[in-house]
C-alpha positions in Angstrom: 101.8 123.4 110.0 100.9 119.4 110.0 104.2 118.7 108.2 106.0 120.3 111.0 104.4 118.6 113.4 104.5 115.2 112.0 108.3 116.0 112.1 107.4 117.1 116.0 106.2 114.1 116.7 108.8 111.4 114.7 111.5 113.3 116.8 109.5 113.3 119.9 109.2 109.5 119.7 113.0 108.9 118.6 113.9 110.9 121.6 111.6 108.7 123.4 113.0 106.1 122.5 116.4 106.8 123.1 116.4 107.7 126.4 114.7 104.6 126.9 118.0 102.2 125.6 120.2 104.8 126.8 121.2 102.4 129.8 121.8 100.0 127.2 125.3 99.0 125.9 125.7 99.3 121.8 128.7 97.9 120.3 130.0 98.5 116.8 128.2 96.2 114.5 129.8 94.2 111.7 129.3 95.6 107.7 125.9 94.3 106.4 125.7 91.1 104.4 124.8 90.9 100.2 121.2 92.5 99.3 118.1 90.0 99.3 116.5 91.6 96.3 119.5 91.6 94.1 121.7 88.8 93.3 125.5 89.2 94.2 127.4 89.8 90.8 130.4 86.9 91.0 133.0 89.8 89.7 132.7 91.2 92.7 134.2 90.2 96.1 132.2 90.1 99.7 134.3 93.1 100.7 133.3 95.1 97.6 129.7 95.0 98.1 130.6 96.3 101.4 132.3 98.9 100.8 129.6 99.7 98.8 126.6 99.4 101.4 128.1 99.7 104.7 127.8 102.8 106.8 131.0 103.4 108.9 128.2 106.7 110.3 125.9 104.5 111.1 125.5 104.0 114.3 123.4 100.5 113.0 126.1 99.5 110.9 123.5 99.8 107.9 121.7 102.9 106.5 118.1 102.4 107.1 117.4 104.8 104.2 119.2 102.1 102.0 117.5 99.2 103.6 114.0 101.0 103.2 114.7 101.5 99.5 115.7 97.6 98.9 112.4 96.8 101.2 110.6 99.2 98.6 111.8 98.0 95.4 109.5 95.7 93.2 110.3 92.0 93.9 112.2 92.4 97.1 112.3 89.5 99.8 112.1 91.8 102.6 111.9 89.3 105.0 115.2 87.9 103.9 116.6 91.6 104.1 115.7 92.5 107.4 116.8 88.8 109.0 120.4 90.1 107.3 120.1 93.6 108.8 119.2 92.0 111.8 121.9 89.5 112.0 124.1 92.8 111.3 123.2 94.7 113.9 121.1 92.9 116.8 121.4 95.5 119.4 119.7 97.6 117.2 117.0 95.2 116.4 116.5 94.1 120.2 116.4 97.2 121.7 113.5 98.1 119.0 115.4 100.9 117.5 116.1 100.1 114.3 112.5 98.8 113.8 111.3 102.2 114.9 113.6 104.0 112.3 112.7 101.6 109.3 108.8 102.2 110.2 109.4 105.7 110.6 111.2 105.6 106.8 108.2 104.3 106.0 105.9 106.4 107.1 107.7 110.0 105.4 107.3 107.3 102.0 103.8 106.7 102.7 104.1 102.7 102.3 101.5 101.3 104.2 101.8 97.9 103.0 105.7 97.6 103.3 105.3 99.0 107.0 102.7 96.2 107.2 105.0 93.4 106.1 107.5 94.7 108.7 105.3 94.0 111.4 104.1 90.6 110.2 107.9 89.7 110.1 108.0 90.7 113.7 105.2 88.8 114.6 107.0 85.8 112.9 110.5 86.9 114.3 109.0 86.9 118.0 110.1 90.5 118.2 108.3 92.2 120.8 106.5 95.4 119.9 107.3 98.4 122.4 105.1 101.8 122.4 108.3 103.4 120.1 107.1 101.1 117.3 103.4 101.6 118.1 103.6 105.2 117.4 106.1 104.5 114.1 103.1 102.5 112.7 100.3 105.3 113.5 102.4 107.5 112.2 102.3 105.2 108.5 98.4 105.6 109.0 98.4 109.0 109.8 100.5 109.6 106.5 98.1 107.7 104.7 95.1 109.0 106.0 93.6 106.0 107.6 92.5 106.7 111.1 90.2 103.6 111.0 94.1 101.6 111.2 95.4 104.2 114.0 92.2 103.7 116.2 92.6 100.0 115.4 96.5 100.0 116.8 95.6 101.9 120.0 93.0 98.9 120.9 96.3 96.6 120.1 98.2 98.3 122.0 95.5 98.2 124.9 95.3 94.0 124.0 99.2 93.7 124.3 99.3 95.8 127.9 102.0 98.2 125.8 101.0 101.6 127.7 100.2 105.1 125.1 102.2 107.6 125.2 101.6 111.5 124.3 102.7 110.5 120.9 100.7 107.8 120.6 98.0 110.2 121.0 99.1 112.7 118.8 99.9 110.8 115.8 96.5 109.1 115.8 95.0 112.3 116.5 96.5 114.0 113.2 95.3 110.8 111.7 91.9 111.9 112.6 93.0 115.4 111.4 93.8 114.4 108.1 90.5 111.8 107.3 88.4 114.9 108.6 87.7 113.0 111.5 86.9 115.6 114.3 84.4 113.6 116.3 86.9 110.5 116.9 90.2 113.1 117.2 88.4 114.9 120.1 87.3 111.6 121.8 90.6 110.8 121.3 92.1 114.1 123.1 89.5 113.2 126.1 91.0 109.8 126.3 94.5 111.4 126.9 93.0 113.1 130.2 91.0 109.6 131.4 94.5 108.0 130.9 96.5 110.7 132.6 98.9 111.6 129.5 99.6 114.8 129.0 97.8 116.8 126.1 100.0 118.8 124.2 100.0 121.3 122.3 100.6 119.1 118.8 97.5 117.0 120.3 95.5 120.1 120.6 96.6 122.0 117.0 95.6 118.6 115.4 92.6 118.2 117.5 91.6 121.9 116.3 92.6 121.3 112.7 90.6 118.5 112.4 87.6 120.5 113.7 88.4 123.2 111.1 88.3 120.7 108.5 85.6 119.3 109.3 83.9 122.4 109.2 82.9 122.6 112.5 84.6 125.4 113.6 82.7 126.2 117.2 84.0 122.9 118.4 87.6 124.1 117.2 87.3 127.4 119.7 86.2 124.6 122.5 
């Protein structure tokens, strides 16, 4: 049940998202530039490695899956990799989806501290940080069961005037849900009616599981 709605909700925030850029023009993007966390092998041409690592189904010109794994891998300079995915694609990068899709990588690979990097280099890249990538982070804490970090985000968000969403909501709910939070997950769900956001049904079955496992079952039938 919380698996299929953690995939509820990264859907529910992709779709989000694009309808938000959907008024936005995206050109085909060039094929990506020579990995940052391996060094190009001189036997091999420019057009080699990109046949290798460019997507022509990509809609990014790069496969974020790919790019997730390099960002992943022991040693990597991932701030050098995403300024070359960037430079690659930067409609994707400047209408904030394909910072949403790396983060949302991220999260189904449970890598906190790679998702964490990502946002420092957006900080340092004067990217601005849009309720779609919000949710993509609460989503890493949820996965990692750190509701403290999902609580934290939502005051962000709050600081930055960046206005919540129901999947803002839900994701940090079900971050609750996992820590065995129930007290904070229901203050949570109230906060969605104070704010006028709709409480939905994934905000409620979290909500309730998290009553469940916190053994407090009454509050669950609430």
């Amino acid at each position: 049940r919380a698996e299929l709605r953690d995939r509820e909700m990264s859907h529910l925030n992709m779709d989000f998202e694009h309808q938000a850029n959907h008024h936005k023009n995206r050109k085909k993007n060039p094929p990506v530039a020579a990995s940052a966390c391996a060094p190009p092998n001189p036997d091999r041409g420019v057009s080699s490695y990109h046949h290798t690592h460019h997507s022509h189904h990509s809609p990014m010109g790069f496969e974020v899956n790919d790019l997730v794994d390099r960002l992943c891998s022991p040693g990597c300079r991932w701030d050098d990799e995403l300024s070359r995915a960037r430079d690659i694609s930067p409609q994707s990068f400047e209408s904030g989806k394909a910072i949403t899709a790396i983060l949302s990588s991220l999260a189904r690979k449970k890598r906190m501290g790679v998702a964490l990097s990502v946002w420092q280099w957006m900080n340092e890249n004067g990217i601005e940080r849009n309720v779609f990538h919000f949710n993509s982070l609460i989503s890493v804490c949820e996965k990692v069961k750190d509701w403290e970090g999902a609580v934290k985000l939502l005051y962000d968000m709050e600081r930055d005037g960046v206005k919540k969403n129901e999947v803002t909501f839900s994701s940090a709910i079900s971050a609750c849900e996992k820590s065995g939070n129930w007290r904070k997950a229901l203050e949570l769900l109230e906060q969605m009616k104070k704010e006028g956001i709709t409480r939905t049904a994934i905000a409620y079955n979290a909500a309730i599981s998290a009553c469940e496992k916190g053994l407090n079952p009454a509050k669950a039938l609430e």
